[in-house]
C-alpha positions in Angstrom: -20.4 71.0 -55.3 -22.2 73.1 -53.4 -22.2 72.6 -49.4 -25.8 73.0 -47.9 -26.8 73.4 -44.5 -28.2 69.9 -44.7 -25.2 68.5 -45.6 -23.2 70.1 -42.8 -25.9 68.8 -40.2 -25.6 65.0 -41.2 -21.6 65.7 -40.8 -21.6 67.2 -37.9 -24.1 64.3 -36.4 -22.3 61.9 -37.4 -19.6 63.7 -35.9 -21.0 63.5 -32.6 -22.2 60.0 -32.9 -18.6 58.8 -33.3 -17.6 60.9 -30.0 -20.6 59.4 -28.3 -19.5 55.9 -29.3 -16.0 56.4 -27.6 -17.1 58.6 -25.1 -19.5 55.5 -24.2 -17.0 52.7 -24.5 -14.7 54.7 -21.9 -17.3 54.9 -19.6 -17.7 51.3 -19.6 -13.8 50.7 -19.4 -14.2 53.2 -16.4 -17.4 51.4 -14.6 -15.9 48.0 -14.9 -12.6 48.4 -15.0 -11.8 46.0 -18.2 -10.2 46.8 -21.4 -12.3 44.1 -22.7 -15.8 43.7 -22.0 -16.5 42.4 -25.7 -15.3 40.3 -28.7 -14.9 43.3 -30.4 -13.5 45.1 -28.3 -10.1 43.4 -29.3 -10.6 39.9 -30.3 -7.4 38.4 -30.5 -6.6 39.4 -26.9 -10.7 38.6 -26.0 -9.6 35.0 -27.1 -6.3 35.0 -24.9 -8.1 36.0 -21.6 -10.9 33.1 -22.2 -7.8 30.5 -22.7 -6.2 31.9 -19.5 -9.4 32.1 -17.9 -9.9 28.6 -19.1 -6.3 27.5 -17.3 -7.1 29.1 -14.2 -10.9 27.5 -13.6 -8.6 24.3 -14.1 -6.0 25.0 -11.9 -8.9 26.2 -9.1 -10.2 22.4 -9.6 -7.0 20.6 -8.6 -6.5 22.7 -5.9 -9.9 22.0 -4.2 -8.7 18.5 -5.0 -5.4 18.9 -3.0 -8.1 20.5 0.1 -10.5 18.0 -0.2 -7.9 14.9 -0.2 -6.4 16.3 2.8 -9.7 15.7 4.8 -9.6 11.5 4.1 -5.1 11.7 3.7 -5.1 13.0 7.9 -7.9 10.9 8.9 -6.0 7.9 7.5 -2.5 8.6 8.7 -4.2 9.2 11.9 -6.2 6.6 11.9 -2.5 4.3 11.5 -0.9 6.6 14.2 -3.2 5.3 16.4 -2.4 1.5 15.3 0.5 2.0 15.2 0.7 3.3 19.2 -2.4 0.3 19.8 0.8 -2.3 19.2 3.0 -0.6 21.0 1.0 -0.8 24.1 0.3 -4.4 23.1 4.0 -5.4 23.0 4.8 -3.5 26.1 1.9 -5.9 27.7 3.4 -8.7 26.3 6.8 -8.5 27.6 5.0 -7.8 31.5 2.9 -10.7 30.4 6.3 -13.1 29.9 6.7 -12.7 33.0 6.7 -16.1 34.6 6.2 -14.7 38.3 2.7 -13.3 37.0 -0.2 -14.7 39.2 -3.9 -14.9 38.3 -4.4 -11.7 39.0 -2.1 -10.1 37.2 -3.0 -12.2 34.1 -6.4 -11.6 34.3 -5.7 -7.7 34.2 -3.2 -8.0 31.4 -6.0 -9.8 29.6 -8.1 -7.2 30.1 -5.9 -4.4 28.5 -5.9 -6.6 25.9 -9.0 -7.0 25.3 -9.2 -3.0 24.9 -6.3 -2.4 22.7 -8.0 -4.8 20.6 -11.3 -2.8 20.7 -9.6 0.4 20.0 -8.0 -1.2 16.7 -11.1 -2.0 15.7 -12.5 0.9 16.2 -9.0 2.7 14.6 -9.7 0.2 11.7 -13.0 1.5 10.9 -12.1 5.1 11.4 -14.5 7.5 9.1 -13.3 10.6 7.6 -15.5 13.7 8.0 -18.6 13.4 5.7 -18.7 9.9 7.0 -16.9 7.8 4.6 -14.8 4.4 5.9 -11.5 5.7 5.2 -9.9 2.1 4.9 -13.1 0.7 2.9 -11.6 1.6 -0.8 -14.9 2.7 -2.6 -17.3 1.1 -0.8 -17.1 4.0 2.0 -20.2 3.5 3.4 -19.2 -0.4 4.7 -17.7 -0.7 7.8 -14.0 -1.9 6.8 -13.7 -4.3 9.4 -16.2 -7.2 11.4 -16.2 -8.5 14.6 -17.3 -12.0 14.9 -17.4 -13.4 18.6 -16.1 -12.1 21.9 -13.3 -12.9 24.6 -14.4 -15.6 26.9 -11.7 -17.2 29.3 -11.3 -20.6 28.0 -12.6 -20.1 24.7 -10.8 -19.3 21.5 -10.3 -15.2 20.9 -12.4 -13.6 18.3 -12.0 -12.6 14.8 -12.2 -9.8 12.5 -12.9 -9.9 8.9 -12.6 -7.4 5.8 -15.6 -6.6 4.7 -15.4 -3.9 2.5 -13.2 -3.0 -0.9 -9.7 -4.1 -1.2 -8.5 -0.7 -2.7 -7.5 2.7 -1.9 -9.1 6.4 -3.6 -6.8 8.4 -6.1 -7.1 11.7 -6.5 -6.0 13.8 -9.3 -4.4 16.7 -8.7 -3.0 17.8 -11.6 -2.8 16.7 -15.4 -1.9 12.9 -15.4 -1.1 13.3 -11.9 -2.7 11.3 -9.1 -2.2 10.4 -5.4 -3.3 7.9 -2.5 -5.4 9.8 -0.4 -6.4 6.6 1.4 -4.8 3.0 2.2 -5.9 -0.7 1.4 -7.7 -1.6 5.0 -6.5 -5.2 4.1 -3.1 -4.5 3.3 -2.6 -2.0 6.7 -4.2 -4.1 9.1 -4.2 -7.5 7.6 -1.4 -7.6 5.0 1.9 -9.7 6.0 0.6 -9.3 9.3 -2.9 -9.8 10.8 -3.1 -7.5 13.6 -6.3 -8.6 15.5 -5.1 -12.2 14.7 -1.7 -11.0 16.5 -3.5 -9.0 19.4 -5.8 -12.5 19.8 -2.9 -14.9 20.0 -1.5 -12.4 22.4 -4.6 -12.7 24.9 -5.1 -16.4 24.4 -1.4 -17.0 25.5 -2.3 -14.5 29.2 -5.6 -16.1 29.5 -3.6 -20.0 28.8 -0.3 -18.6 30.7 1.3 -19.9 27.5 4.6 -18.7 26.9 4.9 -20.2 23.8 2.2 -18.4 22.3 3.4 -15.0 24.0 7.0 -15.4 22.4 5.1 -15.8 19.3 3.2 -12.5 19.5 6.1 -10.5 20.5 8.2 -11.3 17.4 4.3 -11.0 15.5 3.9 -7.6 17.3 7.7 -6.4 15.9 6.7 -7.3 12.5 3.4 -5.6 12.4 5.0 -2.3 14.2 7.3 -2.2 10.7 4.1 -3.1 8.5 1.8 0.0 10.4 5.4 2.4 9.4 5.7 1.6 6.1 1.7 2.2 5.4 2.5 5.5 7.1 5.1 6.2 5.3 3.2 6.3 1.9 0.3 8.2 3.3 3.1 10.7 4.6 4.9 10.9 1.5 1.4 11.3 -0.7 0.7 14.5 2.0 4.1 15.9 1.1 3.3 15.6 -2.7 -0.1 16.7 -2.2 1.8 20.5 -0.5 4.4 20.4 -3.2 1.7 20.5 -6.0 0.0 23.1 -3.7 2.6 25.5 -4.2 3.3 24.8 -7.3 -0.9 25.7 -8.4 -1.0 28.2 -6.4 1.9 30.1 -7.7 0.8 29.0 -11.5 -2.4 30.8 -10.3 -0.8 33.9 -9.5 0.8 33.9 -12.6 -2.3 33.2 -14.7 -4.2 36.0 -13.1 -1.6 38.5 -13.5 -2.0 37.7 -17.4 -4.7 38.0 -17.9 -4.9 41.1 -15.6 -2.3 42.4 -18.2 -5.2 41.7 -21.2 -8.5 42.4 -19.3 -8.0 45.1 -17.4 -7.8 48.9 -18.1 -4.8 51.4 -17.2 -7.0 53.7 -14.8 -5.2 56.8 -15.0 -5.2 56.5 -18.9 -9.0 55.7 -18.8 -10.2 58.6 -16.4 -7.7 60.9 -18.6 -9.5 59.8 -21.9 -13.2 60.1 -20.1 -12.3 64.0 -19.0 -10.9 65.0 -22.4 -13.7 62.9 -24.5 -16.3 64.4 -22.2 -14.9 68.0 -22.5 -14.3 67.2 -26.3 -18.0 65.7 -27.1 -19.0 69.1 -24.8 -17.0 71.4 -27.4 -18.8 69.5 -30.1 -22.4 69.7 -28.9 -22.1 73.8 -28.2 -20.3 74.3 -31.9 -23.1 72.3 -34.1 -25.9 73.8 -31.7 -24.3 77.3 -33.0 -24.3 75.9 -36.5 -27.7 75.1 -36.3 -29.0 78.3 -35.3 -30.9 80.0 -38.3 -29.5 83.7 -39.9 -31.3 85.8 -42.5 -29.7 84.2 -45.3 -31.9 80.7 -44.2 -34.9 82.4 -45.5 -33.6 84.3 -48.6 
């Protein structure tokens, strides 16, 4: 068969087209640094990366999880800290307030600081995280957890304070099938075995009655709702401990993740700028040969 200068031009074109093609593809290796910037391009391994990529938007979710939990977990172990030292203060009122040599004076100041460990329960009780949720109000966040109904006047019986919101606490999930407590039942931490405002009023009504009685009473109440306040601190603790050891945990298995699919995705530089000199010299070499080729001699027009 003869060989005609057509033929050789289609050849060497198609030649050149192929070297463009892979001289193209490197580029793009080169400008963005993948391997894989297609299906094509390697599909088995283009179907790996998504599945890793896939793992790692999932493990990014629990961790913002695990950050955002840790807003509403300190508010409310805070929030019980500050309980917890309210009591404290209370009991350490209630043992000057046994104090039989107390006069009228003395009562009437002790009844006083009552009064205001009382308020600053309340106020501990209804603590919001920040965004303004009602950390103790389960999911009904935007109710106050706790009411006030009536005040402290001398001779007159103290007031009370009612749960008004939800009787549960919000779970988080921070990873697959695992959850945790980022808040605590109001009810059960400030009114569970032990009703603390009910405790901090007896304590009050026994200074302003200089009843004895009713101060023994709210000592051994006060002891009680000291150990209720640490065990609800406790939990929150130990769901904050949790929440870092599942931190660690994601962020290592995102390290890990990344580095995989780094391994799939990504080019070998050195090998990619190598191949883009020597297909660039090659498709060079090319060009100036079939541009030779194509020149015309005498024997064109015999």
């Amino acid at each position: 068969m003869r060989v005609t200068q057509s033929m050789m031009s289609r050849m060497n074109m198609a030649q050149l087209q192929l070297q463009k093609g892979r001289l193209a593809r490197t580029q793009e290796q080169a400008s963005t640094g993948r391997r894989l910037n297609r299906p094509s391009d390697d599909p088995v391994d283009y179907r790996s990366t998504l599945e890793l990529k896939d793992s790692l938007s999932q493990t990014g979710r629990y961790l913002r999880s695990i950050d955002l939990s840790r807003t509403r977990i300190r508010a409310t172990e805070e929030a019980i800290a500050d309980s917890t030292e309210v009591v404290a203060d209370a009991k350490t009122k209630a043992l000057q307030a046994r104090n039989t040599s107390n006069g009228p004076t003395a009562r009437a100041a002790l009844r006083v600081e009552v009064e205001q460990l009382f308020d600053q329960l309340l106020d501990a009780s209804n603590t919001r995280a920040a965004g303004g949720g009602y950390v103790f109000s389960g999911v009904a966040s935007d109710t106050a957890a706790f009411v006030q109904t009536g005040s402290f006047v001398s001779g007159s019986p103290p007031p009370t304070v009612a749960f008004a919101a939800d009787d549960s606490a919000i779970s988080v999930e921070i990873d697959e099938g695992v959850t945790i407590e980022v808040t605590r039942s109001g009810a059960q931490v400030f009114q569970g075995n032990v009703d603390l405002f009910a405790v901090l009023g007896q304590l009050w009504q026994g200074i302003d009655q200089n009843d004895t009685n009713l101060i023994d009473t709210a000592i051994g109440d006060l002891d009680l709702a000291l150990d209720q306040l640490n065990v609800e601190r406790a939990h929150v603790g130990g769901n904050d401990a949790k929440a870092d050891s599942f931190e660690q945990r994601l962020r290592s298995q995102e390290q890990e993740l990344t580095n995989q699919a780094s391994v799939l995705e990504d080019v070998d530089a050195y090998q990619v700028y190598s191949d883009l000199a020597a297909q660039e010299s090659a498709l060079q070499a090319s060009l100036a040969v079939t541009a030779r080729m194509q020149q015309p001699t005498l024997l064109d027009f015999l």
